[in-house]
C-alpha positions, 0 to 999 in steps of 0.5 A: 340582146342588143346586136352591133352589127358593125363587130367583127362578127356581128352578135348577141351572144356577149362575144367581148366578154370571153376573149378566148371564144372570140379569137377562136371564132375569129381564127375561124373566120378567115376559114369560111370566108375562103370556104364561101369564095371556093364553093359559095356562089360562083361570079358573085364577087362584085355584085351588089345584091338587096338582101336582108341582114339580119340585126336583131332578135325582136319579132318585129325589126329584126332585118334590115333590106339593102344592098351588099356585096355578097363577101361582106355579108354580116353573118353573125351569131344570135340566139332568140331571147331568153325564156325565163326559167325555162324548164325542159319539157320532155323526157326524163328530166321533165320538170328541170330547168334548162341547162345553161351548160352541156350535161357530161353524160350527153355531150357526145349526143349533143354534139352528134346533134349540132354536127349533123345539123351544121353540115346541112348548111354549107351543103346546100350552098355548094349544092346551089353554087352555079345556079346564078348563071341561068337565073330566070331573073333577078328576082330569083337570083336574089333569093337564092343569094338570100337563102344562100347567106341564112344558109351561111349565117345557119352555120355559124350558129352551130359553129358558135355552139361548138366552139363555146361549149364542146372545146377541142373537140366542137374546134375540131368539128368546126374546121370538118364542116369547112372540109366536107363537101356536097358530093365529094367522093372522098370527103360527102356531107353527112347526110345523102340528101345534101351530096345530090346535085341540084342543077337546074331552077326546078330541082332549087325550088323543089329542094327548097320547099322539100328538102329545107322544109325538113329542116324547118322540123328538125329545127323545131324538134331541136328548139325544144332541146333541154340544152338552152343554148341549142334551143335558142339558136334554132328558135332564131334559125326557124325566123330565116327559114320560113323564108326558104321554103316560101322561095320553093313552094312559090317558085314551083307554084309560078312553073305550074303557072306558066304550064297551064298558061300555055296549055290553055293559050296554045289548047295543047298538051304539049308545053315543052313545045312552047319551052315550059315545063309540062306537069308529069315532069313536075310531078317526076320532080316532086317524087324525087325531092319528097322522096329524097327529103323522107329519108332524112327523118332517118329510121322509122324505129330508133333507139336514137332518136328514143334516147335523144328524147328520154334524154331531153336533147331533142324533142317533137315538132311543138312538143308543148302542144302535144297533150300527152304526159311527155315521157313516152314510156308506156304510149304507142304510135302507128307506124307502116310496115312491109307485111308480105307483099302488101304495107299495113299499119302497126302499133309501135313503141312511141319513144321509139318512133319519135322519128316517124311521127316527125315525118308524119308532120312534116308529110301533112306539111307538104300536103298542105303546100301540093293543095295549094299548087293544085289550085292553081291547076284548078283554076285554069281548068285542067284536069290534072292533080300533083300528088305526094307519092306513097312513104314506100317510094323511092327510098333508101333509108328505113323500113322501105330502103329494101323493097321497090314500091309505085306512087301509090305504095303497090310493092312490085318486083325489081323487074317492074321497077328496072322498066317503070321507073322513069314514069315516076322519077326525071329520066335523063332525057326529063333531066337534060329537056328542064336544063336545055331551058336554062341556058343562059341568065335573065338579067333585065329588070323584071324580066322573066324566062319563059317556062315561069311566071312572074311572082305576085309581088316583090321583096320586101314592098319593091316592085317586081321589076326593082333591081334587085342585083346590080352587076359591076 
């Protein structure tokens, strides 16, 4: 399980030992590095960035903070450290040991899997790519440029998987990944979610506690896999991920901070008078990345997802905590539906509900995370609370794809939507007040723009105002 972070491309994976694995990857190199000088991170060329490289797969020491240039970045291949004989935990296959190889019968669904997962990764990137020229300091442009190279090193674990086990098929799939692009009207990324824009800091924090939090629960439905292989490299994914949704749930937390700042300094209601970011516009924000994330989880009613679990190819969100028997074949979970003009709960098949009790999960997450954001609003004294809007709200995949629905979860007529709507999601003018904000970047060491706050603490032990990019 050691790593020589000084190889060509930096793994654990025994890449020497198979020589034609290693020149397919390292034919597929020189494709991403100008796939990240395209459409990674514009102007980043030079810069010498304190980011953290990750070195090893041990709990403890497994990164290594100091500065890079962002195009010699160690991305690399690690999987987290074997289970010995792991058997699969779910399923029809309950009870087997996991498979080192990829099963014939399931290698179209596996790869369905580890595509899908895979095209995420560079979405986000080239969604986020011209965000370092308003960065409200140095301390977020480093961690954008630090969940921007995870995101990389995230595709090139689902990039290892491809070509290892799936021939020229996972080749093929590969060189797609490079081809897609977020928004692309001839070319999208697979999912909707990761063709939106994300053009200003508040929609990057809201994106990063949101949208990459439903990547935390698909990486963990996906560690559970009976496919070894896929299992471990999302046990190793998860690591880096918790650190992006730290950068959304502490980023939003620090724009709450300086709205209520001002309210109080000023004993207004008006912030954006003051150029902070008022708290309706943060809740219009909210709506709109919540909303946007939920349809990731896909239909409420699946026969997919059912199969990928009877299958052992995906799992629950901790399946081994579950107390269940693990099959699903005569168990039922609740699931909402439209009834009329109302939404009202009914029982459903859980096999085939696998996606909802994902999404069950993950909406518990987030209220967890809005709570603590409403602390912050109580502290000051301001009798104001941020909400998670209704499931129903805003959707366009599943069950409320077809109907129109309030915060609350009333159903009302598209009427009522046509003229309500920019109360519950950024209007232009919400969209174009956040971007007047943001016009140009904040560069001095500790310094901070004006509609957030200061983080509590800095990277990695370092001061808040520590360099943490160093321009030419």
């Amino acid at each position: 399980m050691q790593v020589d972070i000084n190889e060509r491309i930096p793994n654990n994976v025994d890449l020497a030992s198979d020589r034609r694995l290693l020149r397919a990857l390292e034919s597929w190199q020189p494709r991403y590095l100008e796939w990240w000088r395209e459409m990674g991170p514009e102007g980043t060329q030079s810069l010498d960035v304190y980011l953290r490289t990750a070195i090893s797969v041990d709990a403890k020491g497994w990164a290594h903070f100091d500065y890079v240039k962002m195009p010699e970045y160690r991305w690399g291949i690690f999987l987290a450290k074997p289970e010995p004989d792991r058997r699969i935990a779910f399923g029809a296959h309950k009870g087997e040991k996991a498979w080192q190889e990829v099963p014939g019968e399931h290698r179209t669904a596996l790869r369905r899997l580890i595509v899908t997962q895979g095209d995420t990764e560079p979405a986000s990137v080239e969604q986020q790519r011209h965000l370092g020229r308003t960065c409200p300091s140095l301390y977020d442009l480093r961690n954008l440029f630090q969940v921007n190279v995870e995101e990389g090193r995230h595709l090139w674990a689902m990039v290892y998987l491809l070509h290892a086990y799936f021939g020229r098929d996972g080749r093929e799939e590969a060189e797609a990944m490079l081809e897609r692009h977020a928004g692309d009207p001839d070319k999208p990324r697979i999912l909707g979610a990761f063709n939106e824009e994300t053009p200003d800091w508040l929609s990057f924090f809201m994106f990063t506690f949101f949208t990459d939090r439903d990547g935390k629960y698909q990486l963990a439905a996906l560690a559970e896999s009976g496919f070894d292989p896929l299992a471990r490299s999302c046990r190793f994914m998860l690591t880096e991920e918790a650190h992006h949704m730290f950068v959304g749930e502490q980023g939003v937390a620090r724009v709450v901070e300086r709205a209520c700042q001002i309210m109080r300094e000023r004993r207004t209601d008006d912030v954006r008078a003051w150029g902070g970011i008022d708290l309706p516009t943060i809740q219009k924000y909210l709506n709109f990345h919540f909303s946007v994330s939920l349809d990731l989880f896909g239909q409420e009613l699946s026969t997919n997802a059912a199969n990928y679990y009877t299958a052992g190819l995906k799992g629950r969100f901790e399946e081994t905590r579950i107390d269940d028997d693990h099959r699903l074949l005569d168990a039922a979970y609740p699931v909402a539906e439209v009834d009329g003009d109302g939404i009202r709960m009914r029982e459903a098949p859980a096999l085939t509900a696998i996606n909802e009790r994902l999404r069950d999960d993950y909406i518990r997450d987030c209220a967890k995370g809005v709570e603590r954001w409403n602390r912050v609003i109580a502290k000051h004294e301001i009798p104001f609370r941020l909400a998670l809007p209704h499931r129903a709200f805003n959707r366009r995949v599943g069950t409320f794809a077809s109907v129109r629905a309030t915060p609350e979860g009333r159903l009302v007529s598209e009427a009522e939507w046509t003229r309500r709507h920019g109360e519950w999601l950024p209007t232009e003018e919400d969209r174009a007040y956040v971007r007047s904000l943001m016009t140009g970047a904040v560069t001095e060491p500790g310094k901070m723009a004006n509609w957030l706050a200061p983080p509590a603490t800095g990277i990695n032990g370092k001061p808040v105002d520590f360099e943490y990019v160093r321009f030419a």
